[in-house]
Structure formats: structure tokens, C-alpha cells
Backbone as JSON, one array per atom type, in Angstrom:
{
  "sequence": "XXXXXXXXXXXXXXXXXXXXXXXXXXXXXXXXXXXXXXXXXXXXXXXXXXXXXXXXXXXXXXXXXXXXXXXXXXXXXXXXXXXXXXXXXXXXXXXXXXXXXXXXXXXXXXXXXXXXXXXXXXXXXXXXXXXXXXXXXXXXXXXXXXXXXXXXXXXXXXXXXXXXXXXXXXXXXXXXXX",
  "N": [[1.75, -48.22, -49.02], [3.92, -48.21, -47.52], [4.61, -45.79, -46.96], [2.39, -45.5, -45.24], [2.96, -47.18, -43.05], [4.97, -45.63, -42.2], [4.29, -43.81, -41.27], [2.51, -44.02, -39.08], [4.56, -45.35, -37.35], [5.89, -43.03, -36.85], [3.82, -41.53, -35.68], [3.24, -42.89, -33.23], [5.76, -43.19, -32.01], [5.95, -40.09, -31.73], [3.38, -39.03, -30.63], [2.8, -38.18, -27.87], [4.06, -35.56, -27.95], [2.66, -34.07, -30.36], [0.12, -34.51, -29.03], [0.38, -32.8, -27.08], [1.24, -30.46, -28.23], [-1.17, -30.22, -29.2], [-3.08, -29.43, -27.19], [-2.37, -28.17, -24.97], [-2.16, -25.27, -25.3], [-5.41, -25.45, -24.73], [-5.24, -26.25, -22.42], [-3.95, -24.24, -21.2], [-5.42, -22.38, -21.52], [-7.29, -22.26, -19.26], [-6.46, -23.28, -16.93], [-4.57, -21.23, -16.26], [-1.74, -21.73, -17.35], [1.77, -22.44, -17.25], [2.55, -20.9, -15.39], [4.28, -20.4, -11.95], [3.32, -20.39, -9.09], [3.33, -17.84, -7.02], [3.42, -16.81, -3.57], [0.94, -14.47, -2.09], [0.19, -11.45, -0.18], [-2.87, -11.52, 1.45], [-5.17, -9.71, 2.56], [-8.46, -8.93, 2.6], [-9.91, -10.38, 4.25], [-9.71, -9.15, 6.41], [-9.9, -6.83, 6.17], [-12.81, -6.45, 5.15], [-13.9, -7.1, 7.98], [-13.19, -4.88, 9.25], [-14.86, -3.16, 7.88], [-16.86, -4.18, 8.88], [-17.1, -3.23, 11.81], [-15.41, -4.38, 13.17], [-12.82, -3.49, 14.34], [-9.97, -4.09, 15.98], [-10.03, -7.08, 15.63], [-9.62, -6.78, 13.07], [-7.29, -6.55, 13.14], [-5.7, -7.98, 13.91], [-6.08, -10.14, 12.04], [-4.68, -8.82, 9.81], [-1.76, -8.69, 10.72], [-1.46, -11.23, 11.36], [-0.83, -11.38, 8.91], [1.42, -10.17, 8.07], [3.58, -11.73, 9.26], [3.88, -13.67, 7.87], [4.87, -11.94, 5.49], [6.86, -10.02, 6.0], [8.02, -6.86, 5.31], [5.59, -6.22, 3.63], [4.05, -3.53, 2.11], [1.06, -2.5, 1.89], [-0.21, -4.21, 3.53], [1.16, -3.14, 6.18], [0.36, -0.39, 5.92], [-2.48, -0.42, 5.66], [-2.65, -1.81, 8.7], [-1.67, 0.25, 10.4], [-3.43, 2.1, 9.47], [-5.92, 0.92, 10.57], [-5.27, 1.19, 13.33], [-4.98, 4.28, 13.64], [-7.45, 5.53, 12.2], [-9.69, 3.98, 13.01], [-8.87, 2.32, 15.75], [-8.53, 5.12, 17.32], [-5.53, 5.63, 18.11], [-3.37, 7.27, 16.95], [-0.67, 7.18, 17.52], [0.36, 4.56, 17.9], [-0.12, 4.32, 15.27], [1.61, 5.52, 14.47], [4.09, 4.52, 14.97], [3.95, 2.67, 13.42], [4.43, 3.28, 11.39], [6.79, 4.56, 10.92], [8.26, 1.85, 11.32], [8.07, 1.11, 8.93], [9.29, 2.74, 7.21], [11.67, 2.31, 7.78], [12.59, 0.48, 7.29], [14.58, -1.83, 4.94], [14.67, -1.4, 1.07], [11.97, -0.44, 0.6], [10.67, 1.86, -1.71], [11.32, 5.32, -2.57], [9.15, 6.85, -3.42], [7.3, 4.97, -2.04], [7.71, 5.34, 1.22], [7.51, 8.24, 1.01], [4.59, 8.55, 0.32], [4.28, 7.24, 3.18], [4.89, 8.63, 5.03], [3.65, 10.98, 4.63], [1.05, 9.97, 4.86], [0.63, 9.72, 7.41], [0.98, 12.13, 8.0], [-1.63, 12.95, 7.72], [-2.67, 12.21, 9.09], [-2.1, 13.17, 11.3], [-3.18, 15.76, 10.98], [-5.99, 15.75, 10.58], [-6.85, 13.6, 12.55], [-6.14, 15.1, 14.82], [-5.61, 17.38, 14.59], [-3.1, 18.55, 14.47], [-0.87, 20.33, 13.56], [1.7, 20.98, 14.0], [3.27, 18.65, 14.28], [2.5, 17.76, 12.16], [3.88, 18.83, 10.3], [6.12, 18.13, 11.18], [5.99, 15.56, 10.51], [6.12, 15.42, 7.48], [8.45, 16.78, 7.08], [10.3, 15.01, 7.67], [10.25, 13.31, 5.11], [11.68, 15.58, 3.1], [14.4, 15.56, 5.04], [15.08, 12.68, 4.35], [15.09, 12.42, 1.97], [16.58, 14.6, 0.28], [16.72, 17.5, -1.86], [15.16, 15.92, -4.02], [12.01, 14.62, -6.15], [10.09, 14.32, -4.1], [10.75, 15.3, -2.05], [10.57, 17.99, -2.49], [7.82, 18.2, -3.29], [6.93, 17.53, -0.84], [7.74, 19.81, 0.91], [6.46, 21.73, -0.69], [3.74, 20.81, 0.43], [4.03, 22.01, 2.87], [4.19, 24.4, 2.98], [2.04, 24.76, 2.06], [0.47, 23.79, 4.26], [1.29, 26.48, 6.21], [0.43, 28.73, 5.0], [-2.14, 28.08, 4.99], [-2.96, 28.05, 7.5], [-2.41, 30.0, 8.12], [-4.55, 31.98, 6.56], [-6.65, 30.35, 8.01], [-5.99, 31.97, 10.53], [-6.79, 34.27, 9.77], [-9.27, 34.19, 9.02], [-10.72, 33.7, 11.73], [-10.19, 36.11, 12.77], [-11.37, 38.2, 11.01], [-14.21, 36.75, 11.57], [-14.92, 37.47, 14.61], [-14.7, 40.18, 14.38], [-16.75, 43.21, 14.54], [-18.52, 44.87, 12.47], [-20.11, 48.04, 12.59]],
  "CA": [[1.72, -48.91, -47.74], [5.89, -48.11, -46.88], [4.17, -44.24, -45.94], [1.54, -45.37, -43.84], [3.65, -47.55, -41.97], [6.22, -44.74, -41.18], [3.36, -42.19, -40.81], [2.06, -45.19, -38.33], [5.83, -45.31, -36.84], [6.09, -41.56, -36.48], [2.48, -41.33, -34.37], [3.28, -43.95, -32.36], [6.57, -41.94, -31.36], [5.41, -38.61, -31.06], [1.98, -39.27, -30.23], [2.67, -37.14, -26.86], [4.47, -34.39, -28.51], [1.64, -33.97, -30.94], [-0.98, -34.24, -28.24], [0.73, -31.63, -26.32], [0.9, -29.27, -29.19], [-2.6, -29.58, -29.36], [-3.57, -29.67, -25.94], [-1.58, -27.68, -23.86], [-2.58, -23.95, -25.32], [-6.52, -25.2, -24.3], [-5.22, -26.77, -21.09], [-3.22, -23.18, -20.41], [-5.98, -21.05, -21.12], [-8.17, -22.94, -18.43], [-5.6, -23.4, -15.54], [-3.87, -20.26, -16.15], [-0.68, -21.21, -17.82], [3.01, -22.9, -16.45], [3.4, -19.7, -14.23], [5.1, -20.63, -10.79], [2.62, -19.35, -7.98], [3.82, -16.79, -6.26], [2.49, -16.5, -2.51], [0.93, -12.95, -1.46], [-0.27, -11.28, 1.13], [-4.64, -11.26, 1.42], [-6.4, -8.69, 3.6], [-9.57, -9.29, 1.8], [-10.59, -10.79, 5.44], [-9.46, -7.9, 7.82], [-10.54, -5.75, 5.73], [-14.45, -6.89, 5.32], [-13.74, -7.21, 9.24], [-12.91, -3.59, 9.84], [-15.77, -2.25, 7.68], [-18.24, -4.73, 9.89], [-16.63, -2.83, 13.11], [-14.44, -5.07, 14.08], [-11.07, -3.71, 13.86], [-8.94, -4.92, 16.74], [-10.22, -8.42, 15.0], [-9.32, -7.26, 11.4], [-5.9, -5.88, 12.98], [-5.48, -9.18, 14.44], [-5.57, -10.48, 10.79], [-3.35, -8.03, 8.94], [-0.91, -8.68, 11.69], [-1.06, -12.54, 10.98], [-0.53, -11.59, 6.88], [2.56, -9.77, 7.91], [3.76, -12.28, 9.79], [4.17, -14.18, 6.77], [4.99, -11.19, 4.42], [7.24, -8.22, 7.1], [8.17, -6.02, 4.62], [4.67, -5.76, 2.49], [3.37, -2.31, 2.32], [-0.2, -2.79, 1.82], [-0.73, -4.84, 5.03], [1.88, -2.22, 7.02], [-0.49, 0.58, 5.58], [-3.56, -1.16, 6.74], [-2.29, -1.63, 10.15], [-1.49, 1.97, 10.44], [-4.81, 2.94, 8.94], [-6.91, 0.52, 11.42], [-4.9, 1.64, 14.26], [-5.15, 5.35, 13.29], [-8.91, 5.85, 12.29], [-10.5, 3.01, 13.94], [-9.11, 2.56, 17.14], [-7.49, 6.21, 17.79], [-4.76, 5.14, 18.76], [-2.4, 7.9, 15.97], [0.95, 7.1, 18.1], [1.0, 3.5, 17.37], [0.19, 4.27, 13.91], [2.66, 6.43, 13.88], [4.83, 3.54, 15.11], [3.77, 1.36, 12.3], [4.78, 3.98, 9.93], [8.21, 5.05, 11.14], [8.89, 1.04, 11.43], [7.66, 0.45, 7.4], [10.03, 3.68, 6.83], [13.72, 1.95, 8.28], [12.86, -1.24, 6.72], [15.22, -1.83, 3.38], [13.57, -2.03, 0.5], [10.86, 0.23, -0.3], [10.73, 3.17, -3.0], [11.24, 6.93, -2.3], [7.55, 7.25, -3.2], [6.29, 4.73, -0.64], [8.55, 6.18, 2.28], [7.17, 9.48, 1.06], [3.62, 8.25, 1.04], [4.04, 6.86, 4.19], [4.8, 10.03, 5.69], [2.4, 12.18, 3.97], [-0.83, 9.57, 5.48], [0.75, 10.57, 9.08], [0.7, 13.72, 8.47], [-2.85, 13.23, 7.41], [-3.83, 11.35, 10.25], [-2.0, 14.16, 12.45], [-4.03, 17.06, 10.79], [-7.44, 15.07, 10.18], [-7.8, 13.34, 13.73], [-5.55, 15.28, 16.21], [-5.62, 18.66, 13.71], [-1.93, 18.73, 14.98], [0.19, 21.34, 12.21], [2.83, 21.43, 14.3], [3.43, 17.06, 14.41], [2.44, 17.03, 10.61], [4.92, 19.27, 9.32], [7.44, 17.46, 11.74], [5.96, 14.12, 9.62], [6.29, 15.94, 6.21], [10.04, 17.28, 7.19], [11.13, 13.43, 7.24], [10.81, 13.24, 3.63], [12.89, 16.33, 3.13], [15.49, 14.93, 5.2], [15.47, 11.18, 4.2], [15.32, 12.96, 0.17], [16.72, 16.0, -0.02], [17.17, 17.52, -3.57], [14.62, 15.09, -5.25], [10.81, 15.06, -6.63], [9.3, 14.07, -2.77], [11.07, 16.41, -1.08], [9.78, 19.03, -3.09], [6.48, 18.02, -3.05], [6.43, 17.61, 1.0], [7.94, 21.16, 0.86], [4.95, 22.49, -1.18], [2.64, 20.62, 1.07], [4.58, 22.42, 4.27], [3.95, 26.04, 2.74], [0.62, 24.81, 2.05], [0.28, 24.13, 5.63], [1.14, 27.33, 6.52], [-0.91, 29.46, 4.29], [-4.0, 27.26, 5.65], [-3.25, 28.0, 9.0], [-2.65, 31.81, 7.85], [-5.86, 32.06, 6.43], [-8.23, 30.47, 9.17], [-6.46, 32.82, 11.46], [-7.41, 35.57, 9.2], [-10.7, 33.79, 8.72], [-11.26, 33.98, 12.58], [-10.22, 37.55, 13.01], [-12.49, 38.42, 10.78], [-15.13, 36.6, 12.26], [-15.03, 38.11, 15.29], [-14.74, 41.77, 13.87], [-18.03, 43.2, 14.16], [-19.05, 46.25, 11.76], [-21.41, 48.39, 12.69]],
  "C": [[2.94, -48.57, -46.87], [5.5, -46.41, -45.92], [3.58, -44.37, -45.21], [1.95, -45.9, -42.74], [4.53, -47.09, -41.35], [5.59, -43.88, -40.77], [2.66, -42.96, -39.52], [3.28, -44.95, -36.76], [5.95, -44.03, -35.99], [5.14, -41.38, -35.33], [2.84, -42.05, -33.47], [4.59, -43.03, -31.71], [6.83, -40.64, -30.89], [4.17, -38.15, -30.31], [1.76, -38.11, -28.95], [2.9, -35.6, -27.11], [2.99, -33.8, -29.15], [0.68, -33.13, -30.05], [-0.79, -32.86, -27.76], [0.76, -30.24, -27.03], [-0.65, -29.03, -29.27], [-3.22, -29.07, -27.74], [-3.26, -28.93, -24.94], [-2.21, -26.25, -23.95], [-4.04, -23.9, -24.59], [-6.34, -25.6, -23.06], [-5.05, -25.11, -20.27], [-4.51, -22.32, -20.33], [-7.03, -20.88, -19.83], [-7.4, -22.6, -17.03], [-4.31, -22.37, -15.44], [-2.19, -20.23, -16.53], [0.52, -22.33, -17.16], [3.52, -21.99, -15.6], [3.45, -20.25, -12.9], [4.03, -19.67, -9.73], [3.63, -18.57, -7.03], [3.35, -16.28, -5.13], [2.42, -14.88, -2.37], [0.21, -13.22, -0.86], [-2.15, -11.35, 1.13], [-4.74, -10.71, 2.65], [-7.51, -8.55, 3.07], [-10.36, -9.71, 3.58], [-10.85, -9.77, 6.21], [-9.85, -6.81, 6.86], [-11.88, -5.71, 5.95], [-14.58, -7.09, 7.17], [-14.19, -5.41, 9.62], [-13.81, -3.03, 9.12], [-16.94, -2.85, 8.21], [-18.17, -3.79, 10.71], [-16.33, -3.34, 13.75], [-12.9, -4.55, 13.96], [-9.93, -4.0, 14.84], [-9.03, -6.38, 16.21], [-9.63, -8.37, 13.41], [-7.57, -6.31, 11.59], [-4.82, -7.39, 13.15], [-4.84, -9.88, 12.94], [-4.62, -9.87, 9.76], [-2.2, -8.95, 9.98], [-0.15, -10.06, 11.13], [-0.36, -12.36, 9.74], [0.95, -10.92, 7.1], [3.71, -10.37, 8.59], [4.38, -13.18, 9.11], [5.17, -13.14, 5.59], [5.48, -9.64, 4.86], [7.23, -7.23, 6.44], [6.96, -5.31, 3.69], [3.75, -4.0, 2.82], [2.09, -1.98, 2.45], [-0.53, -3.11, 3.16], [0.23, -3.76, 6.11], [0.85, -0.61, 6.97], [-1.7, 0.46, 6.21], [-3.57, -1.33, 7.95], [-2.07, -0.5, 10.75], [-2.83, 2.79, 10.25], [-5.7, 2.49, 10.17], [-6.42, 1.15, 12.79], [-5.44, 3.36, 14.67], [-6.78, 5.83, 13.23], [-9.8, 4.78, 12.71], [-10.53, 2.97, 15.24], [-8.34, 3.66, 18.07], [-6.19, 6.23, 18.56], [-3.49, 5.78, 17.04], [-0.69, 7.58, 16.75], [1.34, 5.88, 17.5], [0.64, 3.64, 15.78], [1.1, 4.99, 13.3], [4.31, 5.82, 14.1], [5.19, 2.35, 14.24], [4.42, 1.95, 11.41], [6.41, 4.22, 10.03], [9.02, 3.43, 10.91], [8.71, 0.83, 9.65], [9.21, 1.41, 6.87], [11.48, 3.24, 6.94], [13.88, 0.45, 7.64], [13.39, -1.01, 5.31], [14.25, -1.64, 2.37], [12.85, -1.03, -0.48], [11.49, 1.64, -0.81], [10.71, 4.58, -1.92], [9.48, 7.29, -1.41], [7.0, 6.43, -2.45], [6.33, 4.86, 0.35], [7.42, 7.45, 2.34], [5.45, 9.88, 1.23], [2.77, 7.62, 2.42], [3.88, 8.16, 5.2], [3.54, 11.07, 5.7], [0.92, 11.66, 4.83], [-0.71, 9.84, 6.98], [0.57, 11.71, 9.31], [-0.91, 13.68, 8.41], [-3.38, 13.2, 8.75], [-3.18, 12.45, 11.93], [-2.99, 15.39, 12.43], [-5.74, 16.53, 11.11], [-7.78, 14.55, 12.04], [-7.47, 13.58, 15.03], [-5.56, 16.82, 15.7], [-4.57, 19.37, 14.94], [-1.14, 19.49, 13.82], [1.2, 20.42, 12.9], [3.62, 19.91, 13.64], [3.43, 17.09, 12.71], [3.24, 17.5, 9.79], [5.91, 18.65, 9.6], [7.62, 15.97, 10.46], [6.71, 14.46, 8.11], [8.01, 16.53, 6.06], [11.2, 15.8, 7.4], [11.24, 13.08, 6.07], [12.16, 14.09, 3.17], [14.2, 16.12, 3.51], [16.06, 13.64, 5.05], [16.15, 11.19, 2.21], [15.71, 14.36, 0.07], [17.35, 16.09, -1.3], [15.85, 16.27, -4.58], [13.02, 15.52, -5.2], [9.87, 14.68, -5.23], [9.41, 14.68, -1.98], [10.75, 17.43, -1.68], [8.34, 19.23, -2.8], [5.9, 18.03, -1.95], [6.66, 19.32, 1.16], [6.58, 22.12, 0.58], [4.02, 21.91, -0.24], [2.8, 21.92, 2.74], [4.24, 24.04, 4.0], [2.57, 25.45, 2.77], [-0.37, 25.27, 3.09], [-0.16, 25.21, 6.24], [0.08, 28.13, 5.85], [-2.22, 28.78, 5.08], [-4.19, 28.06, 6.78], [-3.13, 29.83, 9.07], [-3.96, 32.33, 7.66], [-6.99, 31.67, 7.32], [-7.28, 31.53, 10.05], [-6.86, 34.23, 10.87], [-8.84, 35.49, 9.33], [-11.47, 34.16, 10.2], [-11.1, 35.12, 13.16], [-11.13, 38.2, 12.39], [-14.34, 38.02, 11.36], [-15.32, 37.3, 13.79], [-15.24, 40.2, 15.6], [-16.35, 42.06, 13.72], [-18.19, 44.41, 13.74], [-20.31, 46.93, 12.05], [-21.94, 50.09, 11.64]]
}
């Protein structure tokens, strides 16, 4: 009887502890845990926007998300992209990009991918060389000596060669054998 009344004693004092040992691992796996939310950015809206054909409406919304969140690359990328192939408008995306580029912060490689989608969007919807090597020669000089500036390098010969070859391609075409 002296054990059940301290084993009595004991429950009655730990009773929560206990519970919580039991209770807590099936509570966590449900409600995801004691992790501390962490606000981010959602373009989930402006996005599904801009593939309706709305994108001055789904720029509208990035805009707001960065508004909240200046520095995020994703939504600075997106704004650059809708600007760029939506509403042709490659200057201000080329405004979005140069501003993501001076802001503290971000990595080599997202600087260097920032660059690289200007150049894209110089070759692809203005099929500007001249502008995209200028884009691609900002890595080089923001990294010189490292693995981005290399890699813009090789894209910049690439360049050339391309632009070697169609004009070979259209000299030939015009050559007529008889």
C-alpha cells in the first residue's frame, strides 16, 4: 500500500511531464514541431497572374512581396523576368537587375546569374551581342580571377564564335554555285 501511495504521489506530480512525454512527439508530428515561423516571400499569386496574361497585375504583386522582403532574389528575378518577357520593357529589367546586383548580401553565383539572364534577355528579345557581352563583362569585373568570371568569359568567346559562324553561315548562303 506505502508504493501505491508514492506511485499515487509521484502521478499526481508529474502527471504533466508524463503526459507531455507522451503527447508532444504525436502533437509535433501533426502541427509541425516547436519551429519558430519564419515569414517568406509568396509569388504563388503573381505568378498564376502572369501565366493568365496579366502581368502588369502580377508585377503589381511581386512588387508588394518585396516590399516586405527588398533584398529577396526570387521576387527581384520575377520582376525582371515579367518586365523583360511580358511587358518588353528589357531596360527596366535591366534596372531591376543592376539594382538586385549593388544590394549587400547576395552570393557571387546570384550576382553572376543575374547578369547572365540579362544577357539572355539582351540576345533572346533585342538579339543585342554587343549589350550582352557588356552584361556578361560585369561579372568579370565585379569577380575577377574566380569560377564566374571564367565561366562569363567562356560564354563571351562563345558569343563570338556564334556570331562568327552565322556570318559564315550567311555568306555562304548567299554564294550561289553554278
Amino acid at each position: 500500500p506505502a508504493t501505491a501511495v508514492a506511485g499515487l504521489v509521484l502521478a499526481i506530480t508529474w502527471r504533466k511531464n508524463i503526459a507531455n512525454l507522451v503527447a508532444n512527439p504525436l502533437g509535433n508530428l501533426s502541427a509541425g514541431g516547436k519551429a519558430e515561423y519564419e515569414p517568406r516571400p509568396v509569388y504563388s499569386n503573381a505568378i498564376s497572374l502572369r501565366k493568365r496574361g496579366y502581368p502588369r497585375e502580377a508585377l503589381i504583386l511581386a512588387r508588394k512581396e518585396l516590399e516586405r522582403f527588398p533584398t529577396d532574389l526570387e521576387g527581384q528575378m520575377l520582376v525582371a523576368d515579367i518586365l523583360a518577357e511580358n511587358l518588353n520593357d528589357v531596360e527596366g529589367a535591366a534596372m531591376a537587375i543592376q539594382r538586385l546586383c549593388n544590394q549587400p548580401g547576395h552570393t557571387d553565383r546570384n550576382i553572376a546569374y543575374a547578369y547572365n539572364t540579362l544577357a539572355d534577355y539582351y540576345l533572346k528579345l533585342q538579339h543585342d551581342r554587343d549589350t550582352s557581352r557588356e552584361a556578361l563583362h560585369q561579372i568579370i569585373e565585379r569577380f575577377p580571377e574566380s569560377e564566374v568570371a571564367m565561366l562569363a568569359a567562356q560564354r563571351i568567346a562563345t558569343l563570338a564564335s556564334t556570331e562568327h559562324m552565322s556570318t559564315a553561315h550567311e555568306q555562304k548562303k548567299f554564294t550561289v554555285v553554278e
